[in-house]
N, C-alpha and C positions, 0 to 999 in steps of 0.2 A: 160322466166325469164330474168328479165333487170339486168342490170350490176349495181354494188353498184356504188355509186355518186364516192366515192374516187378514183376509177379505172378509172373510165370518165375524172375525175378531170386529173386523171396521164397521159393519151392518148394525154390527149392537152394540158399539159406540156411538154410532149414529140414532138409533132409535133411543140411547138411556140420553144426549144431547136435545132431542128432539124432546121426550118427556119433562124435561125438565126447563124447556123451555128457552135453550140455550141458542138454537139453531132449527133449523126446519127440513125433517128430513120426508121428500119426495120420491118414493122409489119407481117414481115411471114423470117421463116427462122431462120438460126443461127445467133446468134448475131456477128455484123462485129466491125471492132476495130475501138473503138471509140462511140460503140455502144449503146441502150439504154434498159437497165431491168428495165420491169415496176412492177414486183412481187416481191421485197424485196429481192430476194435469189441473192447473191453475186454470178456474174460468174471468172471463172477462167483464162481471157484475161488480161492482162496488161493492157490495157487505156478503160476505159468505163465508162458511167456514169448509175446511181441506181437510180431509183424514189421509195421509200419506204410509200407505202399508208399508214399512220396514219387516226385514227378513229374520224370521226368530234365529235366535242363540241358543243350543242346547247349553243345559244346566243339568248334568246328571245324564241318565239311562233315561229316565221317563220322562223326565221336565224338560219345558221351553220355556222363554223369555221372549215374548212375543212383544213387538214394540212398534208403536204406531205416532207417530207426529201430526200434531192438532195444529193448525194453522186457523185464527180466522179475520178478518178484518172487518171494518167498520168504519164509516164516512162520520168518523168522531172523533172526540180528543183522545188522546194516548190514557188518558183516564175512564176511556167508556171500554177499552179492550185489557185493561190491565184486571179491571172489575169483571170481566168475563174470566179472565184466566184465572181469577180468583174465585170464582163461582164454578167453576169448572175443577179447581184445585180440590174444591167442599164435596165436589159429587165424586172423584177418581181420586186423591192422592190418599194412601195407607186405608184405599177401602178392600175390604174384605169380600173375597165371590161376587165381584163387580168387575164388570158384566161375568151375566151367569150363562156362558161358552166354556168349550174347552178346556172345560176343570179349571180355569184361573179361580184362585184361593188370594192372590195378594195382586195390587196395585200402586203403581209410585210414582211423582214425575219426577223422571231423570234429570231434565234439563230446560228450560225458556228462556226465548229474548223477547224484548220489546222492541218495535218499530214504533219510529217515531212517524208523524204524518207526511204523507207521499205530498205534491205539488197539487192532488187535488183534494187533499185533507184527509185520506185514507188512512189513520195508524192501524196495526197487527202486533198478533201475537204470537208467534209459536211456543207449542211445548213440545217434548218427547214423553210418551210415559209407557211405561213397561210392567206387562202384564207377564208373574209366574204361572203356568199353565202346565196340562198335559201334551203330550204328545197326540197324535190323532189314532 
């Protein structure tokens, strides 16, 4: 059995986040700080970041709109997670054949909020961004 596209999708969001120094991706083991969940389910470390596989939109015969929600947090000021979402915005929004999977040609972020700091000084960031793609 092959892995659905969105999970493919999340692995090498995870490793171009990890290259770039954004997040720390582990593919065996416990997740370390700073770390990366690629399954939606929120772990219980203070700084880590979320890839949350959303379910593609056909666009066309051929095309998908595969779309994956980046969540990460940070035991920092609302200024140390905004500066990620913006360094994250430089590596994903309007890039071109990023990441190089299933034929995605184009990348966007749809949509983010800011969290402000939890009671134990956690702020976050989500984004959504969506990736045009092939079909599998």
């Amino acid at each position: 059995m092959t892995d659905a596209p969105e999970i493919i999708l999340n692995r090498a969001i995870a490793q171009l986040l990890d290259d770039a120094e954004l997040a720390v991706y582990a593919t065996s083991g416990a997740i370390p700080v700073r770390g990366i969940r690629l399954d939606g389910v929120m772990p219980v470390i203070d700084e880590f970041t979320l890839l949350t596989p959303l379910r593609p939109v056909p666009e066309g015969r051929a095309n998908l709109i595969y779309r994956t929600q980046i969540y990460t947090r940070r035991k920092a000021s609302p200024l140390v997670t905004r500066q990620w979402a913006a360094d994250l915005r430089a590596l994903l929004d309007h890039a071109e054949y990023t990441p190089q999977v299933l034929g995605i040609s184009w990348a966007w972020e749809e949509s983010a909020l800011d969290f402000e700091p939890d009671t134990q000084g956690r702020s976050a960031v989500a984004a959504t961004y969506f990736f045009r793609g092939r079909r599998p």
